[in-house]
MARBAFI-420732 format. One line per field, with one value per residue (C-alpha): residue number from 1; residue in three letters; x, z, y. Coordinates in Angstrom, 1 decimal. Last residue first. Layout:
! MARBAFI-420732
resi = c(NUM:...)
resn = c(ALA:...)
xx = c(X:...)
zz = c(Z:...)
yy = c(Y:...)
END
This chain:
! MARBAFI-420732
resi = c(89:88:87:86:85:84:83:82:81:80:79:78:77:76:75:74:73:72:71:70:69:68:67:66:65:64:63:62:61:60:59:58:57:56:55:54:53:52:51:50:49:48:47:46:45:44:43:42:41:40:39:38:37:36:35:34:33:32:31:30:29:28:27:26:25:24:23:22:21:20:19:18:17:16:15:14:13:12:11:10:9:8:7:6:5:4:3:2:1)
resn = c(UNK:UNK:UNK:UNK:UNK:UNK:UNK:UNK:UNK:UNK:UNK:UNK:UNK:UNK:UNK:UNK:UNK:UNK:UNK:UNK:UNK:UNK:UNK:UNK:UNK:UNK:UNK:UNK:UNK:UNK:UNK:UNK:UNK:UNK:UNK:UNK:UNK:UNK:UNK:UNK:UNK:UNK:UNK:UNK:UNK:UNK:UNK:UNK:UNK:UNK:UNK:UNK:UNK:UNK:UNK:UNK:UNK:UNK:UNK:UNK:UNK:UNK:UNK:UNK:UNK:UNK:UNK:UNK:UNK:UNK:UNK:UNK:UNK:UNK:UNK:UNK:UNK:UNK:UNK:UNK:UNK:UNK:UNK:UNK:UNK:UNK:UNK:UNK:UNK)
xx = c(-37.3:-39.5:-37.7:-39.6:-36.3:-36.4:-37.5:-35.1:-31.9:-33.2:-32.9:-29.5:-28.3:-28.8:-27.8:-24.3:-21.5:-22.9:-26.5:-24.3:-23.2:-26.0:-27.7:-24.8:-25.3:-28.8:-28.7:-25.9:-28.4:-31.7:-29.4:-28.5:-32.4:-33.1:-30.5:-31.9:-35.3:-34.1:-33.1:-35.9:-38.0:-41.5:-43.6:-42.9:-45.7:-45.0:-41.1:-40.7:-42.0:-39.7:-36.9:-37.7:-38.1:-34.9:-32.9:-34.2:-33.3:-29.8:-29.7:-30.5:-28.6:-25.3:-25.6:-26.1:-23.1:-21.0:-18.9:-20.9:-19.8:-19.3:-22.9:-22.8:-24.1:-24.7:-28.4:-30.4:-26.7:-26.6:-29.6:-29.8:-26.6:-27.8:-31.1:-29.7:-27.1:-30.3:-31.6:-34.8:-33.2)
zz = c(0.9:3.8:5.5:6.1:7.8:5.5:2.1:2.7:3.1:0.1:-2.2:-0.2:-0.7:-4.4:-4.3:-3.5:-2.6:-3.5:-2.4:0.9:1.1:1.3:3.9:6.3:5.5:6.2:9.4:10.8:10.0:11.8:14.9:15.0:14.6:17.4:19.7:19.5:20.2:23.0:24.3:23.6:25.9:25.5:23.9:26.4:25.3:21.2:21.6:23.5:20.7:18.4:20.3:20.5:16.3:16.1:17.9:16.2:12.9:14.0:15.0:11.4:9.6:11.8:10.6:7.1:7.1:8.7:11.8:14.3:12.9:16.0:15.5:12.2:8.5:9.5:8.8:10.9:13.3:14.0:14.5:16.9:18.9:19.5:20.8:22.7:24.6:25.7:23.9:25.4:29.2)
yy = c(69.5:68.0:65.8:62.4:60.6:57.2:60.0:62.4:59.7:58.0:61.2:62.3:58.7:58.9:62.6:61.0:64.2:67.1:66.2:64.6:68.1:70.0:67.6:68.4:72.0:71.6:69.4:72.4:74.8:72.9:72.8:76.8:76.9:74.8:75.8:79.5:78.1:76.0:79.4:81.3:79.2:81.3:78.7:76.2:72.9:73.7:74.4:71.2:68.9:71.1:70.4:66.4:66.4:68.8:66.0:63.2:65.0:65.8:62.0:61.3:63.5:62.6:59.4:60.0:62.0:59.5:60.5:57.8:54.7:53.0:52.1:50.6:51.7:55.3:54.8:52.4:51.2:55.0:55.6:52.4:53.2:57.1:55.3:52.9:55.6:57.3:60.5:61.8:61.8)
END
């Protein structure tokens, strides 16, 4: 599998501060952002898989609300958070 227990532990040890901190915001960025990176990868070799296009966009909503609320919140971490995870904005 893409996402190994490793992985989730390093994103969220990189940006949620430590890796049992798994609710943060920026932590849930980041391993949105993984996600949609791996999806889109998928979406380019199987074209025609609706589905994981569906899950896709519903997962690039859920980054963008999460993103509009840490701009609410601390655009100083929003800024920084854009830049580590090269979101366009």
């Amino acid at each position: 599998m893409y996402l190994t227990k490793e992985i989730k532990t390093d994103i969220f040890k990189k940006h949620g501060g430590s890796e049992t901190n798994t609710g943060s915001t920026e932590g849930q960025i980041a391993l949105f952002t993984h996600r949609i990176n791996h999806l889109t990868t998928h979406l380019r070799r199987n074209k025609k898989d609706f589905n994981t296009e569906r899950s896709l966009v519903m997962l690039v909503g859920k980054r963008r609300s999460l993103l509009d609320y840490l701009k609410k919140k601390d655009i100083e971490k929003y800024r920084i958070l854009i830049k580590e995870l090269n979101i366009r904005k």
